[in-house]
Structures are given as C-alpha cells and as structure tokens.
C-alpha positions in Angstrom: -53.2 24.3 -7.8 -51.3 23.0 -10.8 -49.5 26.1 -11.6 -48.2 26.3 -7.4 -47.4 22.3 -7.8 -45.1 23.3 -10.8 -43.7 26.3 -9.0 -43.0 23.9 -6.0 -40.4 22.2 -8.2 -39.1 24.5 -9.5 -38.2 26.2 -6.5 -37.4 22.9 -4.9 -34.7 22.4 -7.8 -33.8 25.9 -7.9 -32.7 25.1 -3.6 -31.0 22.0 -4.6 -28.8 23.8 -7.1 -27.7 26.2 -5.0 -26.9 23.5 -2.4 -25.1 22.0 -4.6 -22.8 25.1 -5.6 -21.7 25.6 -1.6 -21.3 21.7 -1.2 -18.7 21.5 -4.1 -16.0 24.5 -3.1 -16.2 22.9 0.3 -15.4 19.2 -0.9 -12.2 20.8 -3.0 -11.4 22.7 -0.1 -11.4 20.0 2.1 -9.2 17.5 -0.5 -6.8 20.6 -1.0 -6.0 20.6 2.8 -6.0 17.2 3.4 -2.6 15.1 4.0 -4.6 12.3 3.1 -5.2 13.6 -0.4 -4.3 12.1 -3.8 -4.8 14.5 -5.9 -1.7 16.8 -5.7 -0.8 16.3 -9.5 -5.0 17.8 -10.3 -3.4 20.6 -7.9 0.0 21.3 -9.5 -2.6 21.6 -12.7 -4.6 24.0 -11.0 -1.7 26.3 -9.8 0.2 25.8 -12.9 2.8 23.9 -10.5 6.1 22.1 -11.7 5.3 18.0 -11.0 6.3 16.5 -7.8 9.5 15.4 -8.6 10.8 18.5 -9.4 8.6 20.8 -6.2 8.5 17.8 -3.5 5.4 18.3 -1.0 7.9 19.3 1.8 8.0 23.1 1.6 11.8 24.4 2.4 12.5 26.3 5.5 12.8 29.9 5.1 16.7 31.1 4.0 18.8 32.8 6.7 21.1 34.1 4.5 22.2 37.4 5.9 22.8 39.1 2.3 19.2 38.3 1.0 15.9 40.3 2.0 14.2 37.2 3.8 13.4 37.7 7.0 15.4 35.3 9.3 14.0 32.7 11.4 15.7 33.8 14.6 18.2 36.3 15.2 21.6 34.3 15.1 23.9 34.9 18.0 27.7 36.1 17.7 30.0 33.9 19.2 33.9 35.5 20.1 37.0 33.7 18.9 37.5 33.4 22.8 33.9 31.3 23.0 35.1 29.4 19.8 38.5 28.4 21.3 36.0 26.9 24.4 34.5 25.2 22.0 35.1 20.9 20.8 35.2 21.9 17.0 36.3 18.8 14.1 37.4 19.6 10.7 36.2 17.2 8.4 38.6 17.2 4.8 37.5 14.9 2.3 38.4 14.2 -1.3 41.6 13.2 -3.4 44.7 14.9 -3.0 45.3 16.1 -6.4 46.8 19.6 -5.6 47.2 19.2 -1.8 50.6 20.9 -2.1 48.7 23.9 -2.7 45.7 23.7 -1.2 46.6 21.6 2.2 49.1 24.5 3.7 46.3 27.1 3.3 43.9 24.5 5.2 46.3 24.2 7.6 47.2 27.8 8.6 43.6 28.9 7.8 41.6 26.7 9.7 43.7 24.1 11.9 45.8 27.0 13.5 43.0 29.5 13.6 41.3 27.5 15.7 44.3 25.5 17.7 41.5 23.4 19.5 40.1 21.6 16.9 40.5 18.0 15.6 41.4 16.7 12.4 39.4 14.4 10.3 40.8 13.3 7.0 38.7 10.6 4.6 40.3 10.1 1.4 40.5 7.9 -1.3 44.1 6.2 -2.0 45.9 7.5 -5.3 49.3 8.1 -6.8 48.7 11.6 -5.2 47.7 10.3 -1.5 51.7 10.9 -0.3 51.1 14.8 -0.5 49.3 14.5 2.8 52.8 14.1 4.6 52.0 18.0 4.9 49.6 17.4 7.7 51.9 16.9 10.3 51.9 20.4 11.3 48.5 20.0 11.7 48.1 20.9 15.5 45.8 18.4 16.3 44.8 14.9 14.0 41.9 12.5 15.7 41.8 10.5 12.4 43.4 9.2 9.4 41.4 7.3 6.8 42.8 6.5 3.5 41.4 3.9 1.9 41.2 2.4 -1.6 38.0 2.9 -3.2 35.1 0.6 -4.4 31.7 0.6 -6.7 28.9 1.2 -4.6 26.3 -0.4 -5.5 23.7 1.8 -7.1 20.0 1.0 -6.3 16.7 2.4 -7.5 15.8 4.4 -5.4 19.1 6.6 -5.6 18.5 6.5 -9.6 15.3 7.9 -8.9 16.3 10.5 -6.5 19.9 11.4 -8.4 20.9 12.6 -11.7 24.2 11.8 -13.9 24.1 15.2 -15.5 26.8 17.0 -14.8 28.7 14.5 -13.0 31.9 13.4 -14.4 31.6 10.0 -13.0 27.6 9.4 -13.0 25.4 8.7 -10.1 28.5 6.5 -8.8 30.4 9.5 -8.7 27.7 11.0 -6.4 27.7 8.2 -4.2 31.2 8.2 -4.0 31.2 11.9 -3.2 28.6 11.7 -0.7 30.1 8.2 1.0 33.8 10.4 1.3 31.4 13.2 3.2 29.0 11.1 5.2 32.1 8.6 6.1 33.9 11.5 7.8 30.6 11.8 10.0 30.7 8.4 10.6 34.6 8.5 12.4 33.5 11.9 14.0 30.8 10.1 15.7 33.0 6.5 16.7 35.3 9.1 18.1 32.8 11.2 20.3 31.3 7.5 21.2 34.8 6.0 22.6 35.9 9.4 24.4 31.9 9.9 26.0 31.8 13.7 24.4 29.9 15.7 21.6 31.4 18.1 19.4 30.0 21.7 19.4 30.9 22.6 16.0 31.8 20.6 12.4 33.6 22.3 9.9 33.5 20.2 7.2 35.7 21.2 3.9 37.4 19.0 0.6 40.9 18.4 0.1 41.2 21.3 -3.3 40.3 24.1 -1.4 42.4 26.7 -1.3 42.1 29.4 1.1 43.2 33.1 1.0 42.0 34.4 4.6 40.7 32.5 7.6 37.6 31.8 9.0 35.9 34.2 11.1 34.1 33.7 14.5 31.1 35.3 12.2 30.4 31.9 10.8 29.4 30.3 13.1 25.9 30.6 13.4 24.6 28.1 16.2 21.1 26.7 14.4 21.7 27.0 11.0 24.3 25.8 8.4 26.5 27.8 6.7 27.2 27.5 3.3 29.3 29.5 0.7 27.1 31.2 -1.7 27.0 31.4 -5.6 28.4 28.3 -7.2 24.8 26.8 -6.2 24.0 24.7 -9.8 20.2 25.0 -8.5 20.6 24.4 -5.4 23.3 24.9 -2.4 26.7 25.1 -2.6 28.4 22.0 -1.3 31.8 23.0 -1.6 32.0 23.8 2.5 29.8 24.0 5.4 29.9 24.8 9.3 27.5 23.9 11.5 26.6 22.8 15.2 26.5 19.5 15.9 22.9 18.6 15.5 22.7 20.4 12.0 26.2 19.4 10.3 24.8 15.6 11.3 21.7 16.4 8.2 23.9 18.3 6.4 26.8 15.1 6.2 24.4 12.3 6.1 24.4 12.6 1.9 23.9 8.9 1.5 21.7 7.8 4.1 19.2 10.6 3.6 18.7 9.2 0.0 15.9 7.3 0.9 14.3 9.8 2.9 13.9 12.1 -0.3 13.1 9.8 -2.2 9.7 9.3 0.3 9.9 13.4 -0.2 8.8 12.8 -3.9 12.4 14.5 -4.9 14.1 13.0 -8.0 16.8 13.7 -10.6 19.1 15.9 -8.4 22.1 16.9 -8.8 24.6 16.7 -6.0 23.7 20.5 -5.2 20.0 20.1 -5.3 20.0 16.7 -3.6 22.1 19.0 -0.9 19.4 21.4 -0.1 16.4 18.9 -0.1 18.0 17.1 2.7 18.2 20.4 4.7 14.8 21.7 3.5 13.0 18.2 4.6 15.0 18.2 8.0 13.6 21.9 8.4 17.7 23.1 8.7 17.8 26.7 8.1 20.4 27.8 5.8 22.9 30.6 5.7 24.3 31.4 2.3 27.4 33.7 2.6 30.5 34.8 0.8 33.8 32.9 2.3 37.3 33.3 1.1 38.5 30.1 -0.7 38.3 28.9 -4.0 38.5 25.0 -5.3 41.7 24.0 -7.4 40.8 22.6 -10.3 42.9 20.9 -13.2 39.8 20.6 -15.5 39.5 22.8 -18.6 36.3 24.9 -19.6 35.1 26.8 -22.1 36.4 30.7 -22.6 34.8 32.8 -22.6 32.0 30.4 -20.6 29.0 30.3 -22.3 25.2 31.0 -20.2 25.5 27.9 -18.4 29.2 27.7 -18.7 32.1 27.7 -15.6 34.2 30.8 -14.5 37.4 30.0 -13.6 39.2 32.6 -11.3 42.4 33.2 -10.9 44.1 32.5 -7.6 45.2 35.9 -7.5 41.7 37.3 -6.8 40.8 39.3 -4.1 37.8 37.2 -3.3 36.0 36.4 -1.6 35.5 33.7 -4.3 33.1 31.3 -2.7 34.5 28.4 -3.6 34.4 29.0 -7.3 37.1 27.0 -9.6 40.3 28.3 -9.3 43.9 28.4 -10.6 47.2 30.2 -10.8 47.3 32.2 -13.9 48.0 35.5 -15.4 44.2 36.8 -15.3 42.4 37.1 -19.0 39.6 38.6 -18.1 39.5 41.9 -15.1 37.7 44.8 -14.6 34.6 45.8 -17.2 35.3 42.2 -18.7 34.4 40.6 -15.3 31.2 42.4 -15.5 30.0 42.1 -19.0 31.2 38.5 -18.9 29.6 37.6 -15.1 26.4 38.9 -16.3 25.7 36.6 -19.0 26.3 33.7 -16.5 22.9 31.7 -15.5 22.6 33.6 -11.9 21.2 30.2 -10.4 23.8 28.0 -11.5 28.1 28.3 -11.2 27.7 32.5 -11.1 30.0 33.8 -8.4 30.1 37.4 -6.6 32.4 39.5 -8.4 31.5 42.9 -7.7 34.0 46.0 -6.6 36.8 44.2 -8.4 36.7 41.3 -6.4 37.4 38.7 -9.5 39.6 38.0 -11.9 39.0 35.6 -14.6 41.3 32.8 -16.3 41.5 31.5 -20.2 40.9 28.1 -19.0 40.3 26.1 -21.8 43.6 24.2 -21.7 46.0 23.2 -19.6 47.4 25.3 -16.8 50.1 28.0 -18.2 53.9 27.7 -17.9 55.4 29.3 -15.2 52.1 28.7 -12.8 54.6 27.8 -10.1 55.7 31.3 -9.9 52.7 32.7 -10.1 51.4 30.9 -7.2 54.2 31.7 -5.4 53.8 35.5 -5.6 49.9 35.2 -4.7 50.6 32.9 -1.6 53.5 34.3 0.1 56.6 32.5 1.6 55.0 29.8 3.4 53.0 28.4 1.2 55.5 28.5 -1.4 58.0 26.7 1.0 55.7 23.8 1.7 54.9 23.4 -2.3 58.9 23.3 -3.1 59.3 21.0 0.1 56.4 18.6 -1.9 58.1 18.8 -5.2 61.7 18.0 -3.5 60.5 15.2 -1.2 61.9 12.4 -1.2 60.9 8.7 0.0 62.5 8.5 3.2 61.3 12.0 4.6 57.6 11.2 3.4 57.6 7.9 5.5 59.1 10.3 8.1 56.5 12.5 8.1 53.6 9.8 8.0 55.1 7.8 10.6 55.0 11.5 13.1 50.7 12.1 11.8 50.5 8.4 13.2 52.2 9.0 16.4 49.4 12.2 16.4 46.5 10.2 15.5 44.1 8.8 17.7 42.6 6.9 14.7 45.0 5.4 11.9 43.4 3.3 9.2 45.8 3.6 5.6 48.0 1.6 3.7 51.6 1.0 4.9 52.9 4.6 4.8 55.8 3.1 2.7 53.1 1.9 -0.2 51.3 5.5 0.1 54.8 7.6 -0.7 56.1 5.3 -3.4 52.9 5.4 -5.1 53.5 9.0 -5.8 57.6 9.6 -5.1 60.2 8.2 -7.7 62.9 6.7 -6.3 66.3 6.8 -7.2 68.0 3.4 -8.6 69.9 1.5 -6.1 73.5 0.9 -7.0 74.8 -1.9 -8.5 
C-alpha cells in the first residue's frame, strides 16, 4: 500500500510536469502574437532582431520595383501619353535656385511641355539666386508662385527622436526645412483643388537642381504606387523625385506632418531618406524604384576617388540614366573599367548609382567646378539650353521684372517679394549717371 501511495506521486508529479511543458510554449505563443504584448524587445533577443528604433513594429509593404525579383502587389496598368494628356497632373518644384539656369530649361522642356496639361507649382525659399526663375515664363501653364523668405522651425522632441543630423548639412533644421519646402507645395496643391472644386490625378513632384537629359515617359506612371528613382537611396528611398496618384503622392509629401506618426511607429534617428520610406511603409504605399534620366546639380565638393561610403559625382555628359545622382559639367575623370572598379567599392545601400553598359562617367570633384564648364555644358545640352543659360548670365534688371511681371499675369496664385527686390537681389545694376 505504501509503495502504490509513493508511486501515486510520483506519477501525479510526473502528469503535472508534463502539463506544465504544453502550458508554457502556448503562454509564449500567445504573448508573441499578441498586439497587446510588451515584450517585443525579449523578442528582438530571441530572433537576434535590430531594437525597435531601428526595425519599427510596422512591417513595410512589399517593393514593386519592376527591376528587382519581388513579386508585385498588383499588376500595374500602362497608361498612353494620350490617357496622360486627359489627365489633371501638378508639378511640384521645390528648393533654392542655385543653378536654375541649368537645371530649370531642362524642367521646362522635359516635364512642363511633355505633358502641356499640367500645372506648375513652385515653393522656394528667397535668395540672391531667386531672380533665375524669370525662366519660368515659358512654362505652359503656372497655378502658383511661392517664394518666400525662410524661418527656424521650431524643432520639438519628438522630431529629435524620430530624425537624425548625420549627414545633413544643416542638422535636423535642415530636414525640417527640406521637408516644410516639400509638404508646403502639397499644401497650395490642395488650396488650389479646394477653390476650383477638382482633384488632381497625378503629382509630379521634383527640386529646383535637377537636371534632366530625356523626358518622362507615360511608363511612370503607375496608378497605386509611387515612383521613385533608384540608387542614391542612403538606406532608404531616394527622395530626389517622385510621381504618384493623388491619394499616394498626398503620404509621400506629407514629410512634416507624418513625423509624429513614426514616431508612434517606434522609428527614430532617420535620415531624410529613411524617414522617406517609413512614411510609405506605415501608410502601406507600395513603392516602385526605377532608373529615370536626371541627375541633381550640385556645387559641393567630395572626395576623389570616393571612399566606401563616399559620393560619385557624374558628369553631365553621361548617358544616364543617372537617377538623380550628383552631377556637373566636366571633362569626365573616371569612364569605362574605372567606372566599374570604382562603382563597386561604393556601399550598394547608400549613394551607389547604376552604371552599367557605359552608362556613367565620373568627375574629380573634390574642388571647385573646372574652367571652361560653360562650354562643356553647352556641348552636352544643345542650343536651347545653352541659349536660356547665356540669356540668364546677360539679363539684365528691367527684362527680369519683365519676365516676373508675365509668370504673374499666368499665375492663379502669386505670393513673393516685389518682383523688383527678387531681381536686384541677384542682378547688378549699372550706376546711374551723374
């Protein structure tokens, strides 16, 4: 009797053991799955798992792009360039004017005259270089003018939580200042569509330094996704241009007011790329990354050769397409095997470009840009271009107010300094005799 009482509890134990073992996977299961659970940072342990900040508990919708083996979403439909001329389509420019007498023509003849239908948007900050947009008055159609002079936004914590100062010349101010120019153009799109009772079908949304080599194609615009260039990504999208249908380009522009919502997302220290693709991935946008033919004119210098995480700058003489990569006019330093042994010691995830079949050429940009660059630009952008790059370097006061006074008579929205203040700012006028 003894020996079946001791047996008893031993088998009684033995029972509760093994209860035990199927009770305690189920309880982990069960907190893994939960939303209510707390202990995601036990599970980033678990799966060896970056922390929160850095992979935020909103997984990113699946990539589109056409040139990568995921699978797409949804098949995207084709639209003709007859559709597209149907279609309500705003261009959004934003940014300084800095090298607008090279950049704005190509915008012009590229975009605004490929597609005759749609409205320009321009939001810019007020500088010594703000005259140079004289040359939109061959734009075909302007809704709105903004030039303004800028202020400090005020920089909270939660955007110093969500943002990062690396890499950005001018901080997290020069984010916000960034992302304000972007989001601002959204915000006279919309006051626009609100007065006149309409929606726009498409947004093209592009800065000010952007050079472009070949237009647009009907290809790009995908209706559900946004498109994006590819390479240049620094970690995460390429922010340099987008296109997208209404509904999407409204995420893909809101830069400042979606701070807060990543933030919530557990996303911090971003730079203005990564910050770019959180807002997509926690507003489930799918994404198309694709090569596009413009580069971004740039004055800054960088290291040659650049090192791993260095900054190729091409020259504007490139076949491209370059993807928005930094540009100039020079006599190319680098072609051919050169490309290729120094492309592929570039960081792939960061400002790596496409440069296969001969496609890039490569600058010696570590100091200022070459003697003679006039003429080389010249020779890369044909006759037009080159005429409206003289006509900025010859103009003279009372043709710029000329030219600003017809854009106003073309805008449906004017907000800028006298046009008199703009051009003197950045024209020198001849004395007046005695």
């Amino acid at each position: 009797m003894l020996l079946m009482k001791k047996c008893s509890k031993f088998v009684s134990s033995d029972l509760d053991w093994k209860l035990l073992l199927l009770i305690i996977p189920s309880l982990y299961l069960l907190f893994y799955i939960s939303p209510f659970s707390t202990f995601t940072p036990l599970i980033s342990v678990f799966h060896n798992n970056a922390p929160a900040s850095a992979h935020p508990p909103h997984p990113p919708p699946k990539s589109v792009n056409q040139t990568g083996s995921d699978e797409p979403l949804f098949t995207p439909v084709i639209l003709t360039k007859a559709e597209l001329n149907r279609s309500r389509i705003a261009v959004c420019i934003v940014g300084g004017a800095r090298r607008f007498e090279l950049t704005g023509p190509s915008i012009i003849q590229k975009i605004l005259k490929e597609f005759p239908n749609s409205d320009l948007y321009l939001h810019s900050p007020l500088d010594s270089n703000a005259y140079k947009f004289s040359l939109l008055k061959s734009a075909p159609r302007i809704s709105a003018i903004k030039i303004f002079k800028p202020k400090n936004i005020e920089i909270t914590e939660f955007q110093v939580r969500v943002l990062s100062a690396s890499g950005s010349p001018n901080g997290i101010q020069g984010l916000l200042q960034y992302f304000n120019l972007v989001e601002g153009c959204l915000t006279m799109i919309q006051a626009h569509q609100h007065k006149n009772n309409f929606t726009y079908d498409w947004i093209i949304r592009t800065r000010v330094d952007g050079y472009w080599n070949a237009p647009l194609s009907p290809e790009d615009f995908i209706p559900g996704a946004y498109l994006v260039p590819s390479g240049s990504s620094y970690s995460g999208l390429n922010d340099r241009f987008g296109i997208g249908d209404y509904n999407t380009s409204v995420v893909a522009l809101s830069r400042l007011s979606l701070i807060t919502k990543l933030d919530l997302a557990g996303y911090h220290r971003l730079n203005s790329e990564g910050a770019f693709q959180a807002q997509l991935n926690i507003s489930r946008v799918p994404y198309i990354a694709k090569r596009l033919p413009f580069c971004i004119v740039s004055d800054r210098s960088y290291d040659f050769p650049p090192p791993h995480f260095g900054v190729p700058v091409a020259a504007l003489s490139s076949p491209g397409p370059l993807s928005g990569a930094k540009c100039r006019p020079c006599t190319p330093s680098c072609t051919d095997q050169c490309v290729e042994l120094m492309m592929n010691r570039l960081y792939k995830g960061w400002s790596w470009t496409d440069w296969a079949n001969n496609t890039l050429q490569i600058c010696d940009a570590h100091a200022e840009w070459e003697s003679g660059w006039q003429k080389i630009f010249d020779q890369v952008a044909g006759n037009k271009l080159a005429a409206a790059r003289q006509r900025v370097e010859d103009l003279k006061m009372e043709q710029c107010v000329k030219d600003f006074t017809a854009m106003m008579k073309k805008a449906a929205y004017w907000e800028a300094p006298p046009v008199s203040r703009i051009c003197h700012m950045g024209l020198s006028i001849a004395a007046t005799p005695a």
